[in-house]
N, C-alpha and C positions, 0 to 999 in steps of 0.2 A: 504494500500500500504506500501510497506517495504522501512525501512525510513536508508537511510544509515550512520553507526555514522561513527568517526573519528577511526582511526586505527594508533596506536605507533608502529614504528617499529623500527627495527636494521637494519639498509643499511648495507651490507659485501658486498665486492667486493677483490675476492680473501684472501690475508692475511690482509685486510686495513678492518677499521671497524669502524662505526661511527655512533653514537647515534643520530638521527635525525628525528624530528615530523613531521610525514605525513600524511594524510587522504586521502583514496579511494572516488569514485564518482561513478556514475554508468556507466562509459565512461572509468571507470580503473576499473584491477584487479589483485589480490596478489594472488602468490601463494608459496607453500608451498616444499622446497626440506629434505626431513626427514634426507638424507644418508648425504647432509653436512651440513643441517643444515641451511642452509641459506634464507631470505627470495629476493625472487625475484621478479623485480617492472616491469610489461610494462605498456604501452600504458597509461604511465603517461603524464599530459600536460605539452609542452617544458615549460612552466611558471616556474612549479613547480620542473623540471629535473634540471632549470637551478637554481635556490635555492638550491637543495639539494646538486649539483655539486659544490657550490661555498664554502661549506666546506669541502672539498676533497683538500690533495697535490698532489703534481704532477706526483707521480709514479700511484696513483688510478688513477687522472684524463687521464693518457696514458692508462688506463687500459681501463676504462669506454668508450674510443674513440672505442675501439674494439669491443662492444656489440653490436652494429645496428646502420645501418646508420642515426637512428633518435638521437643516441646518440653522432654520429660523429660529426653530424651537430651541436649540442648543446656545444658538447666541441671545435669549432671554431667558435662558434658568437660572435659576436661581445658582444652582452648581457652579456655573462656570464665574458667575457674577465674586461668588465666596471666593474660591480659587483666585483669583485675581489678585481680591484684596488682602487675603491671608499669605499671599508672595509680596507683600509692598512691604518695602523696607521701613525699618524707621532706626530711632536711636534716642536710644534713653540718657536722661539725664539726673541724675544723682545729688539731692543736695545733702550738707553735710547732715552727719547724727539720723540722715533719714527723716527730717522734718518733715512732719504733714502740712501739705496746703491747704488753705480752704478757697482763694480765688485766684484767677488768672488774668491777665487781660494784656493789651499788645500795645504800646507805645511807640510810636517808630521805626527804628532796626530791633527793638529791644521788646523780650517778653518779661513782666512783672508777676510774681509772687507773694501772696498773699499767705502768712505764715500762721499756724497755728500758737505762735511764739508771740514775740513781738516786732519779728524780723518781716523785711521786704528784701524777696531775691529776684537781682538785678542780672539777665542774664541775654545776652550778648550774641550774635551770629555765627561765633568760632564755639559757642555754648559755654566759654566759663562765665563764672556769675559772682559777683558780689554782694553783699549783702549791706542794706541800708537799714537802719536803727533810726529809729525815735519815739514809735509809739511803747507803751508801755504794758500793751496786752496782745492777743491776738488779732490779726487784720481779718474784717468783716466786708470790706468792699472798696474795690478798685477802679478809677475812670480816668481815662484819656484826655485828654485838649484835642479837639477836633483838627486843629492847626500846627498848634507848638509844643515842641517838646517838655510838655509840663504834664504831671502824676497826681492824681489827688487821690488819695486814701483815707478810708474810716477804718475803725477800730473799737474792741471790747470798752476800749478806755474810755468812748466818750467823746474821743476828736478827732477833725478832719486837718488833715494833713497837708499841705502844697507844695512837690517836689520841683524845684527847676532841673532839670536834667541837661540845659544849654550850658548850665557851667559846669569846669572842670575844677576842683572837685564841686557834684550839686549840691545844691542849697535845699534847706526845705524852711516852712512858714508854716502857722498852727492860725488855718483860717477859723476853726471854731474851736474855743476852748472845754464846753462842756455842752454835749447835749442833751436830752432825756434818759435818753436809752441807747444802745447801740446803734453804731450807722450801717444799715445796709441799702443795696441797691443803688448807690451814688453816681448817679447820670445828669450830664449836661445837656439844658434845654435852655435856648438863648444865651441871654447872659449869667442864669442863677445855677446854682447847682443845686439840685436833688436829691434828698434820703427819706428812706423808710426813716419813721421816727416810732414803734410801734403802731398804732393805728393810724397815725397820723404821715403824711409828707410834706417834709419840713423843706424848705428852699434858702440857700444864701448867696447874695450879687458874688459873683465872681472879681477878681482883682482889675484893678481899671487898665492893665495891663495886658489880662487874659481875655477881655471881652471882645465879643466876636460883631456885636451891631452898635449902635450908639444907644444912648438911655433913654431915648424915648419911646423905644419899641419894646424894656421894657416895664412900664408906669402898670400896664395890667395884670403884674403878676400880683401873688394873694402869700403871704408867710405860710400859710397852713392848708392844705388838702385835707378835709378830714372824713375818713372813711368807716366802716362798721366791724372789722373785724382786721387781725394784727399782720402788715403787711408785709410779705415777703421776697418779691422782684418789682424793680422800676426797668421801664425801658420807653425812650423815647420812639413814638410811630411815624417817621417825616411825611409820611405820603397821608396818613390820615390826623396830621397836624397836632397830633395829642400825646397825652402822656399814658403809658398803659402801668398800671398795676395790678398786681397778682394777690391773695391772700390767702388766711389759713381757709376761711369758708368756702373757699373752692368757687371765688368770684373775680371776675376780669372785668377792671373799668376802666374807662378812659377821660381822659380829664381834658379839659378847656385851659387855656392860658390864664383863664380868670377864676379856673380852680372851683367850677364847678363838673359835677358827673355827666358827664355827655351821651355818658350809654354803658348799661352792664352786661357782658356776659357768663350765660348762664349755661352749665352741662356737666363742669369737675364736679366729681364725687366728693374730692376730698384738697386739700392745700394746693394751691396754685407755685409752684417749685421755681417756676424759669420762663421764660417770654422771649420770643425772638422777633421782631418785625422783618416783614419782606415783601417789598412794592406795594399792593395792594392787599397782602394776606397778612396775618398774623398767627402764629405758633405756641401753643401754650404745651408747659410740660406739667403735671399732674405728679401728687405721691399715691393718684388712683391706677397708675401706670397706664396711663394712656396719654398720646401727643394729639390734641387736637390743632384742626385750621379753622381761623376767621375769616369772615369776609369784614370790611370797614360797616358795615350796617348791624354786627353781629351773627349774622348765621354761618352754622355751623358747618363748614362743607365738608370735613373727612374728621373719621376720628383714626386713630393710627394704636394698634395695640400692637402687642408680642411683649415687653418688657416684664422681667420678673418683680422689677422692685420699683419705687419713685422714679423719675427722670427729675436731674436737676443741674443740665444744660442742652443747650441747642445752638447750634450755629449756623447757618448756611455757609453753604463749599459751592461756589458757583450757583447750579440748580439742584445740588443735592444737600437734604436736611442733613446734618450730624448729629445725636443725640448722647450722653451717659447717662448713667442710672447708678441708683443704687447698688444693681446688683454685679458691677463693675466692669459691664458691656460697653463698648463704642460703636453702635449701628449708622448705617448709613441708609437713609430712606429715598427712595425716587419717586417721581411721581404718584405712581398710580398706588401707591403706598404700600409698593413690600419694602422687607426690606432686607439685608445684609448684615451680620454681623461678627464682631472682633469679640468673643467669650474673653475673660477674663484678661480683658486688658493693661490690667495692672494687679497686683497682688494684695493690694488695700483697696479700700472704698475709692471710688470717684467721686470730685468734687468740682471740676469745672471744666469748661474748653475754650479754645477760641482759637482763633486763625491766626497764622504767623509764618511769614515768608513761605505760600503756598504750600504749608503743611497745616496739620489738622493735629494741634497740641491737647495733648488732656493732661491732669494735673489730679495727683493724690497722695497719701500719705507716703508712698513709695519713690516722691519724685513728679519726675515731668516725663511722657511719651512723645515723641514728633514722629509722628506716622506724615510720611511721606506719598500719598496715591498718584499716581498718574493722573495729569488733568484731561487727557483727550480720553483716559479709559472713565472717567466722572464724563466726559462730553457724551461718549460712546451710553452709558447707561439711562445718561437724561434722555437722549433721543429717542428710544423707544415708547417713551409713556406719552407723548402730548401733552396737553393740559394740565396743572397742577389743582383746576380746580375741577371737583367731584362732588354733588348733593348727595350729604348724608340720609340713609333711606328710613 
């Protein structure tokens, strides 16, 4: 009986070309085109299609969607989607003692940590980091200058912090000396800056330095946002002009300049975790483990499940959601809302993420992750789903 060996081939698909070990069986077979040359694979097993596809970019992998619907199917599984990103490289970073983080955020060349100490780590493009001292308890929230290299930080202690980062060595300033309670959620909306104050959102002018319009645009802002239960993410909305907060009652409102409710939505089960804005949608993350979308009128257009535990970050990567959770996953969601996932992405809890020099950083007790994806294999997975938006049924 005729014994079938291994067979080396050249996979070409159009002008794309790739060196790749394959072996026939008696359930496949190759054949042979003279005039270009090329060798041609069917009725290979989806195992093995989805192997050889998973070193292909993204202009092949649109290509190979085009050859048979068996190919189709292979280039929207989920399998070969995993595979991809569980080959993407990253590199961890290490801070000393092992310090847990609690938040992250991106200023410039530079990613900021948020220390479960009293430290802020200060870490750099080549990845080493330094460490910046002044508050006196753990950092609770981290925000950027839209423009300049300036850091404001809250903390357990009670105060907001102002880093200049334009000098060598930086300066820092102690915009607010005491406030009620811890500052979280600290985002810049105009000229003032923004925190949770527990129920309440407390706002202070920014330095006349930092201010990004002149003062008369803004005379309508209000000292106090006051809401009904103890808030947990601020995020400013640009496209729907408002301020969004999140809270424990598992409610999203949005606020006017003049710091009244402009509208509440309604569907979390349980504490509103994280809020992400994006063009005209909005992203809420849940400790009911589910990601919901908004529309700016508030309806509800997809709810997004599979998480084992809370979610409490989100970011977008281009047109792909990123989320963490509790239960120490980093998924990637597309459109049509499946989605991908990184199991135990780090060895301790997850506690934030956020984008930094076209990587997709996550932050925990363990340190810091820079997962690295290909941006045309993120192009490649958006392109499949269409529309972002979907009426929930």
């Amino acid at each position: 009986m005729e014994q079938h060996r291994p067979v080396a081939g050249h996979f070409t698909i159009g002008a794309h070309s790739t060196k790749l070990p394959f072996s026939s069986s008696s359930s496949s077979r190759l054949e042979r085109d003279d005039k270009l040359g090329t060798l041609l694979v069917f009725d290979f097993p989806n195992d093995l299609l989805t192997e050889i596809f998973s070193y292909l970019d993204w202009n092949t992998l649109v290509s190979v969607s085009l050859v048979s619907q068996q190919w189709n199917n292979i280039t929207r599984s989920g399998a070969l989607r995993n595979k991809i990103i569980m080959g993407t490289p990253f590199h961890s970073i290490t801070l000393r003692r092992n310090t847990p983080t609690f938040c992250l955020k991106v200023c410039g060349e530079f990613l900021f940590l948020g220390s479960t100490n009293d430290s802020i780590f200060k870490i750099g493009p080549d990845h080493e980091y330094e460490c910046m001292l002044g508050h006196s308890s753990w950092i609770t929230s981290l925000e950027s200058h839209p423009t300049r290299p300036i850091l404001y930080s809250g903390s357990h202690d009670r105060t907001i912090r102002r880093w200049d980062l334009s000098k060598d060595p930086w300066t820092q300033d102690v915009l607010l000396s005491r406030s009620s309670s811890d500052v979280f959620g600290a985002t810049i909306w105009g000229n003032h800056l923004f925190w949770a104050d527990d129920a309440l959102i407390r706002s202070i002018p920014l330095p006349e330095e930092d201010k990004l319009t002149s003062d008369t645009q803004n005379a309508e802002f209000r000292q106090d946002f006051t809401g009904t239960g103890l808030i947990l993410c601020l995020r400013v909305w640009p496209t729907a002009n408002a301020l969004c907060s999140g809270s424990v009652d598992g409610l999203i409102r949005l606020w006017t300049r003049s710091g009244s409710n402009r509208r509440t939505f309604r569907g979390h089960k349980e504490p509103v975790l994280c809020l992400e804005p994006w063009q005209r949608l909005l992203f809420s993350g849940s400790k009911d483990k589910t990601i919901r979308v908004w529309s700016i009128d508030g309806c509800c257009l997809r709810i997004m499940s599979g998480c084992h535990n809370g979610i409490v970050g989100l970011r977008m990567f281009g047109r792909i959601l990123c989320s963490v959770s509790y239960d120490r996953s980093l998924r990637f969601w597309q459109a049509g809302g499946l989605c991908f996932t990184i199991e135990n992405a780090h060895r301790t809890q997850i506690c934030d993420i956020d984008i930094w020099n076209d990587s997709v950083c996550t932050a925990g007790g363990d340190g810091v992750v820079k997962w690295k994806p290909e941006t045309l294999c993120f192009n490649w997975l958006s392109s499949f789903d269409g529309c972002l938006v979907e009426t929930v049924d």
